[in-house]
C-alpha positions as CSV (number, residue, x, y, z in Angstrom):
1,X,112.0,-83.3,-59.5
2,X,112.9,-82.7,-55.7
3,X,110.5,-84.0,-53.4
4,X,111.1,-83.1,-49.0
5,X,111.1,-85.2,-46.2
6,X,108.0,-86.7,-44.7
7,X,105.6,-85.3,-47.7
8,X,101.9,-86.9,-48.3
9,X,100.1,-87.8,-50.9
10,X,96.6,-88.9,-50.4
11,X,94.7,-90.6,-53.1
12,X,94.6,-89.2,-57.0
13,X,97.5,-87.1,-57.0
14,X,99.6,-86.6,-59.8
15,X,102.9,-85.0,-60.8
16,X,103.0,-84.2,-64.3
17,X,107.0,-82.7,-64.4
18,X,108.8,-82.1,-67.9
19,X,111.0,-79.5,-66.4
20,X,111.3,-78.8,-62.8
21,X,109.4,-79.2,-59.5
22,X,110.4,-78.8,-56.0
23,X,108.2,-79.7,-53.0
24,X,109.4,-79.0,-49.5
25,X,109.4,-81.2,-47.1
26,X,106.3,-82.0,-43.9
27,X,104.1,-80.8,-46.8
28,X,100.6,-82.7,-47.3
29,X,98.5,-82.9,-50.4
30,X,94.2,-83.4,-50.1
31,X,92.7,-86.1,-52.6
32,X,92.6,-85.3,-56.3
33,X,95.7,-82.5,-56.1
34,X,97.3,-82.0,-59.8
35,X,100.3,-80.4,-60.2
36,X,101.8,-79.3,-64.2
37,X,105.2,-77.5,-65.1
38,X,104.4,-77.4,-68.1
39,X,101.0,-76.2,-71.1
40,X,100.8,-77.0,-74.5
41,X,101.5,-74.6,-77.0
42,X,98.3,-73.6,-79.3
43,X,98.9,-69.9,-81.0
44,X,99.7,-71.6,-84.3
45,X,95.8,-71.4,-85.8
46,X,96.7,-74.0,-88.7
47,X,99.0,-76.7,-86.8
48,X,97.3,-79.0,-84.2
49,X,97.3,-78.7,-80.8
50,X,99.3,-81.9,-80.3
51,X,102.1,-80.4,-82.8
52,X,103.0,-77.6,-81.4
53,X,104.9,-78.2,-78.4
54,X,104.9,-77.9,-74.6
55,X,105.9,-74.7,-72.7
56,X,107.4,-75.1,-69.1
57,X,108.3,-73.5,-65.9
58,X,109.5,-74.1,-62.7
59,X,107.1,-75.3,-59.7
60,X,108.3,-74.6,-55.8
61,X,105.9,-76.1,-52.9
62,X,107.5,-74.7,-49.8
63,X,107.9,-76.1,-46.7
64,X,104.8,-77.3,-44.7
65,X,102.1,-76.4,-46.7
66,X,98.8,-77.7,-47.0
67,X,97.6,-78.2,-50.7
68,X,93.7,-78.8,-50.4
69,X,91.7,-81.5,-51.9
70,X,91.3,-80.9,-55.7
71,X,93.8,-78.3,-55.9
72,X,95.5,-77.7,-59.6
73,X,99.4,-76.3,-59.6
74,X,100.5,-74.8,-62.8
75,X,103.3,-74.2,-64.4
76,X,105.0,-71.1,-63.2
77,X,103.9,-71.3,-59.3
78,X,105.7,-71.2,-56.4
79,X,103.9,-71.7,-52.9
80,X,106.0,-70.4,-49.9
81,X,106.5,-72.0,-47.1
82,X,104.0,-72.4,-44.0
83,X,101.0,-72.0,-47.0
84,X,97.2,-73.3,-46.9
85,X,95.5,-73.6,-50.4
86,X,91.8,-74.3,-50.2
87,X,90.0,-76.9,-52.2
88,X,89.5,-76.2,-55.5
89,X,92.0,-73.2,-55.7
90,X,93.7,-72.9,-59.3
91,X,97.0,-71.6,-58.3
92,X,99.4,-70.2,-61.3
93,X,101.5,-67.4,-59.1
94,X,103.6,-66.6,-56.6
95,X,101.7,-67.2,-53.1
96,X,104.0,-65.4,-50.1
97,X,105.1,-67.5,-46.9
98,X,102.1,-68.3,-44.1
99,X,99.5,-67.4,-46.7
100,X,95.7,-68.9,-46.7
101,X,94.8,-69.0,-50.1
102,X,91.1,-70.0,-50.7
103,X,88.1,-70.1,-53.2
104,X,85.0,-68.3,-52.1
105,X,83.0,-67.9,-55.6
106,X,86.5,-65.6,-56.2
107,X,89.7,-66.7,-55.4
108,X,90.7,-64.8,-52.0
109,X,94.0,-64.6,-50.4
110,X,94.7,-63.8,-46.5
111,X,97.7,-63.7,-44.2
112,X,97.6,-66.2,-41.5
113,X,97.2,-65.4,-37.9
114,X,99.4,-67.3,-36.0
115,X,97.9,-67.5,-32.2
């Protein structure tokens, strides 16, 4: 795990990392923000849930983000740099640089204007 300068956490975060995740640095996380490399396996109809394993991937946070309140991170992800994810956004794909990603009954995704 690789964590940036001068990154916040506010309160009820977690990092739950069994293979890799990267956050870049001056990036700050809203209340409640989870983030996962990693799912448990459950295609095996007669084996238990708990038996059958984790699958991973890498998790990039780019540089300067902001990662809402209640956000969720999933394995696989990667958030360019310069990004805004909305509260509540579920976020399991690759979100380009200076991108506004929020929930609006669907999950929408904008360019940001810079003025």
């Amino acid at each position: 795990m690789k964590i940036g300068k001068r990154v916040f956490f506010n309160n009820d975060c977690s990092i739950n990392c069994v293979d890799s995740i990267e956050i870049g640095s001056y990036t700050i996380f809203g209340e409640n923000v989870k983030i996962f490399d990693h799912n448990h396996r459950f295609n095996k109809k007669n084996t238990p849930v708990s038996s059958q394993g984790l699958s991973h991937s890498k998790v990039i946070i780019g540089t300067n983000c902001w990662i809402g309140s209640n956000v969720v991170i999933l394995k696989g992800a990667k958030i360019g740099n310069n990004c805004v994810i909305g509260a509540g956004c579920i976020i399991n794909e690759t979100i380009s640089d200076d991108t506004i990603v929020r929930f609006n009954g669907d999950q929408v995704k904008e360019k940001i204007i810079y003025k």
